[in-house]
N, C-alpha and C positions, 0 to 999 in steps of 0.2 A: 576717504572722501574721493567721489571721482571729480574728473578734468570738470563736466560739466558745472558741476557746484560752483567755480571759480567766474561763472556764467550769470545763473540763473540766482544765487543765493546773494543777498548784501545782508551779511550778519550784522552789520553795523545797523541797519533798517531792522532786525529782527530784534536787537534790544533795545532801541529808541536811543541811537547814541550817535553821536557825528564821525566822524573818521580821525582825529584826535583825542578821542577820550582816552582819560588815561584808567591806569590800573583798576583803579577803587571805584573811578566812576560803573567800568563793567560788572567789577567784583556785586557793588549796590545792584545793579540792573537788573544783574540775572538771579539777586537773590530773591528780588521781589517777583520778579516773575517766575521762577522756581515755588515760592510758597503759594502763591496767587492761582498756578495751576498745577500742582503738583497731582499726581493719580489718585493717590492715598486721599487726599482729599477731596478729589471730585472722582470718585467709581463711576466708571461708566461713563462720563464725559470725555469724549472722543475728542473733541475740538481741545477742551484744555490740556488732553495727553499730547496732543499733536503740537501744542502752544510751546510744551513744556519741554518735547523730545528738541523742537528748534533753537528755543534757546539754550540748550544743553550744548549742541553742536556748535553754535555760536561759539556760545562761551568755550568749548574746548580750544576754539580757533584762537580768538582774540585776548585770550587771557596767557596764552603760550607766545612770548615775547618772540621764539624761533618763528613758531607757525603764524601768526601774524604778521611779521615782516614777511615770511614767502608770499602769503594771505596778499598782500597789500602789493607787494611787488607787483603780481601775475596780475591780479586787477590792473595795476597801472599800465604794465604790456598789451596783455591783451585785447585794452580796450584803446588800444593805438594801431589795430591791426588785426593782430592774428586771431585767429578759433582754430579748434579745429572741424575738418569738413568732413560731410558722410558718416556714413553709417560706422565706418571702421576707425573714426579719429584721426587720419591723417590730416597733417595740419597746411595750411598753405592759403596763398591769396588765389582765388575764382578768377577763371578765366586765363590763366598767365602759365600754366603748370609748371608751379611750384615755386619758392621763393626766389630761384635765380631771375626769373623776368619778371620781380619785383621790384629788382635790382641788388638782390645780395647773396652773393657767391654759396651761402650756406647760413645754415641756423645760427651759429656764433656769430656770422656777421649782421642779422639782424638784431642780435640783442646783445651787439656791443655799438650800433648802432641809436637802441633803444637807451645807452646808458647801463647794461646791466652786463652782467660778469660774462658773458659768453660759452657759458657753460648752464644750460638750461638744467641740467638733472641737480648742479647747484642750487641754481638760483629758488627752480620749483621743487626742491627737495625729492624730484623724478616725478612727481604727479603728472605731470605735462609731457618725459620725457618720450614714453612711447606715440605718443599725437604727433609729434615734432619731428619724428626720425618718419613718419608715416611714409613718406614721399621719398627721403633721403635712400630709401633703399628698395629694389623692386622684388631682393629675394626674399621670402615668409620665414619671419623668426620665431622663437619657439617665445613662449608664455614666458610672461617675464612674474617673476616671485612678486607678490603684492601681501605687504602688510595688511593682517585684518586692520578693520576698524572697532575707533576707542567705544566702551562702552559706557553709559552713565546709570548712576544709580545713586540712591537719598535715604538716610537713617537719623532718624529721632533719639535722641539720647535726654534721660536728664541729667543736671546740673552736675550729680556727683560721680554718675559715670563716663560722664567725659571727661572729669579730671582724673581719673582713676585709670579709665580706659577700660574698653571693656569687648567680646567678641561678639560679634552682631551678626541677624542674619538680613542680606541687603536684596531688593528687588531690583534688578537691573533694567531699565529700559533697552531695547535695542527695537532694530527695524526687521516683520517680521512677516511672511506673507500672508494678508487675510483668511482667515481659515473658512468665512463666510461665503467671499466669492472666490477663493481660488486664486488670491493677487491679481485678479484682471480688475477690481476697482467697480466692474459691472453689478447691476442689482440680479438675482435669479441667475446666476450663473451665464446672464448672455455673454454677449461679448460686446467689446470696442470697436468703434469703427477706424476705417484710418483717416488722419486728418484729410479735410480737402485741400488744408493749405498748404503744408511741405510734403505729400503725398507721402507720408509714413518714414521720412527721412528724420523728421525732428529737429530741420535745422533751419533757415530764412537766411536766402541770399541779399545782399544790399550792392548793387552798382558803385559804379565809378571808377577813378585810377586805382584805387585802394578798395578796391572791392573787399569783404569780409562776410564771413555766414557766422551767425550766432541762433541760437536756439530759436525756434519760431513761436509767435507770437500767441499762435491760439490755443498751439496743445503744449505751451511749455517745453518744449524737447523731447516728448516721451514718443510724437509719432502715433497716438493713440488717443480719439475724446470717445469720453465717456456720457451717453445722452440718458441712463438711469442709475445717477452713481447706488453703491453697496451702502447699505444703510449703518452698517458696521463703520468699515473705513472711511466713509464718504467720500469716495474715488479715488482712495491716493492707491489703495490695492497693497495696504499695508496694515500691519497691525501688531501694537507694541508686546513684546516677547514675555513672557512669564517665568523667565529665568532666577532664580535663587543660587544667593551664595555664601557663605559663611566666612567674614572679615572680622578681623582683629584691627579695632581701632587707637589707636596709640595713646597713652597718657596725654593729658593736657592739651586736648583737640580744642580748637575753640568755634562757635556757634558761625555759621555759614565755610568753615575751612573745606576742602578741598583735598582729599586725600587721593595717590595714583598708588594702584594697583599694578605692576607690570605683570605684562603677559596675560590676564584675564579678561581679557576682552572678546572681541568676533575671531575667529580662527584664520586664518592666513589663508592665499590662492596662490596654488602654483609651487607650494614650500616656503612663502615668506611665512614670518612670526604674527604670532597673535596678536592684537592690540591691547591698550593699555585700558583696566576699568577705571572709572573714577568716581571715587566717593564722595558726595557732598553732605556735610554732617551739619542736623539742627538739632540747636541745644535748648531744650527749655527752659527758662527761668529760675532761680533759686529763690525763695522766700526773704531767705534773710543774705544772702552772699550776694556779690557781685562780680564784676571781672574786669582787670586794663591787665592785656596782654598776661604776664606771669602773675598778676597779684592780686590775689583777692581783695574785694572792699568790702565793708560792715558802717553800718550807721549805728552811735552807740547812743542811748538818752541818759541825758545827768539831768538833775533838776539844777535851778539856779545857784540853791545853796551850795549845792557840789560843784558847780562851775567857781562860784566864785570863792568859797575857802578851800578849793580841793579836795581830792580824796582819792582813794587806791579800789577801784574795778575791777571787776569778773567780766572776762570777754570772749565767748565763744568762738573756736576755730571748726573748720570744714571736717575735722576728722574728727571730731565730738569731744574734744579736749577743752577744757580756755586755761587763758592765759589771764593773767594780772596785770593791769594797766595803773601807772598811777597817772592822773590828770593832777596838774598845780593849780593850786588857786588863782584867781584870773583868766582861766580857758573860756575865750569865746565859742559861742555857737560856729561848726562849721571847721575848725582847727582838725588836721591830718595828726594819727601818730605813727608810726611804723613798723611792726611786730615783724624781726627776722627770720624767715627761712618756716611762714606759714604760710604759704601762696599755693601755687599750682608749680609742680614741676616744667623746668623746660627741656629743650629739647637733646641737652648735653646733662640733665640728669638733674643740674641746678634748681632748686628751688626758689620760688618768687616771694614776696614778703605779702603779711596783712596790711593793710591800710583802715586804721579805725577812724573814722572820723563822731565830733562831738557833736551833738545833737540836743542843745539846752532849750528842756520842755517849759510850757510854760500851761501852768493850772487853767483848765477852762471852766472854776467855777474858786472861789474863798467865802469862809466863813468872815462875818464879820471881825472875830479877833484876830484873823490872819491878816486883813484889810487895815484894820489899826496898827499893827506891827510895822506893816511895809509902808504906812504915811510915817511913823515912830522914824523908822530907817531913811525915808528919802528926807527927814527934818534933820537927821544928826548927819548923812553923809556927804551931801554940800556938792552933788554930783555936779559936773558940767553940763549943759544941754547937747545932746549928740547930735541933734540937727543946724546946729548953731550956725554954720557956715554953709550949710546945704545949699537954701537959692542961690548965693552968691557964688556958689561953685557951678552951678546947675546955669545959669545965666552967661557965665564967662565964654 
């Protein structure tokens, strides 16, 4: 990710989430928006690849407890102050050169100032560090190693081979230069103009004691508007990658997880490491199984006479075996039983258990002798009325 993104991007605005959400609420967010425009299912919709690639990014951010608090830090700093200026990132307040006639002696002391550890390539995990030293030093330093970036990518499984696990071949998104116009974002191969309003700088000065430059307002930061965007990429001068890869998904994945690939991601600058891919795995439906966590569920149907004087059941498991249940007489509709060690494996090898629950049908049609029987039965059984106290509970 570069410095800018800490700028122009609120990933929190990109999954419709406040700046407190917590885990599950993003986990939900971005899954729905992950299905809603995934490629695979809109080919050729540009706009919902573009939907899909951001919230991808997002969610890399704010679902990584590390990278979200640096995330959240550097917003909070930066927007008490700093950007970086120009063209080359160096960072500092307008007009003053540089942070000492801001009034602080150096970069640690503004962001121990700011409440933060004083140590920038800490705090922002180095994202920010090369912006920050910009000014600190007049000698030209050599290219400093930059991690690629992470890549994402989505595989459909059914039911039985995600529990089984199985090796897949995965489409990766990444960001990739339009092959239509040549990454210039122009239609016909023109070209961009430069903006008239940061004249190709890509940044917007703001006045006062505390002056600051942040990205400008008309061309976004890029320093370049587009007056016939590329009908491909629709100006952004990008276009998502076509990259394949063959993963091995683990046993017992479960339906929107999230798997990290180390190292297969974008290739590194300079000699740093490649980034990390990440898999996001959906799972389709089972007909007759379910899933909590480690253990399968099954709905089993008895009829009434088997609820109520019991009896010993045949109960299908995932691996095409069944097992023998016995139900006691008296089982309501809705009653859990347990079957050990037929689940989904977990992740230390353990297996999870079935969960059967009972399911007492009830005929939607009787013959007249059946209908004599069961007045016969409700005359000899002398039942209670099961709603007896209902309003007066319902009331209280």
């Amino acid at each position: 990710m570069s410095t800018k993104d800490y700028f122009d991007k609120d990933y929190y605005k990109v999954l419709g989430l406040s700046k407190d959400a917590k885990p599950a609420d993003i986990k939900k967010a971005f899954r729905k928006i992950a299905r809603d425009n995934h490629p695979d299912a809109h080919p050729g919709d540009k706009k919902a690849e573009q939907r899909f690639k951001e919230a991808s990014e997002a969610n890399d951010i704010l679902s990584d407890p590390d990278k979200r608090r640096e995330y959240d830090e550097a917003r909070r700093l930066l927007g008490a102050g700093y950007r970086p200026s120009g063209p080359g990132g160096a960072g500092g307040f307008p007009g003053g050169g540089g942070f000492s006639s801001a009034g602080f002696g150096n970069l640690g002391d503004l962001f121990n100032q700011a409440g933060g550890s004083g140590n920038i390539s800490d705090l922002l995990g180095g994202l920010l560090g090369n912006a920050a030293r910009g000014r600190a030093s007049a000698r030209p330093s050599a290219p400093r190693a930059r991690r690629g970036a992470d890549v994402e990518g989505t595989v459909t499984l059914d039911f039985r081979r995600a529990v089984d696990g199985a090796t897949v071949t995965v489409s990766m998104v990444g960001d990739q230069p339009c092959p239509a116009c040549r990454g210039t974002g122009a239609k016909d191969a023109s070209l961009p103009r430069v903006c008239p309003t940061c004249q190709g700088t890509g940044v917007n000065q703001r006045g006062g004691l505390m002056g600051v430059t942040e990205p400008c307002p008309e061309c976004h930061g890029r320093g370049l508007l587009v007056d016939d965007p590329c009908p491909v990429c629709h100006g952004s001068g990008k276009s998502g990658g076509g990259k394949t890869m063959q993963v091995r998904i683990p046993a017992g994945v479960d339906d929107g997880q999230r798997i990290r690939i180390k190292g297969k991601g974008a290739p590194g600058e300079n000699g740093g490491p490649a980034g990390d891919l990440y898999v996001t795995v959906n799972v389709t439906p089972h007909p007759v199984f379910g899933r909590k966590g480690n253990n399968l569920t099954i709905e089993v149907p008895v009829t009434y006479v088997e609820a109520a004087l019991g009896t010993d059941i045949e109960v299908p498991t995932l691996g095409g075996t069944t097992v023998r249940l016995r139900v006691p007489a008296g089982t309501p509709s809705g009653r859990t039983f347990r079957v050990r060690g037929k689940g989904v494996a977990g992740p230390k090898g353990e297996p999870g258990d079935l969960l059967a629950t009972i399911e007492v049908t009830v005929p939607p049609t009787l013959t007249q002798q059946a209908k004599d029987a069961l007045l016969a039965y409700e005359a000899v059984a002398h039942e209670l009325a099961p709603r007896a106290d209902l309003l007066a509970r319902a009331s209280s």
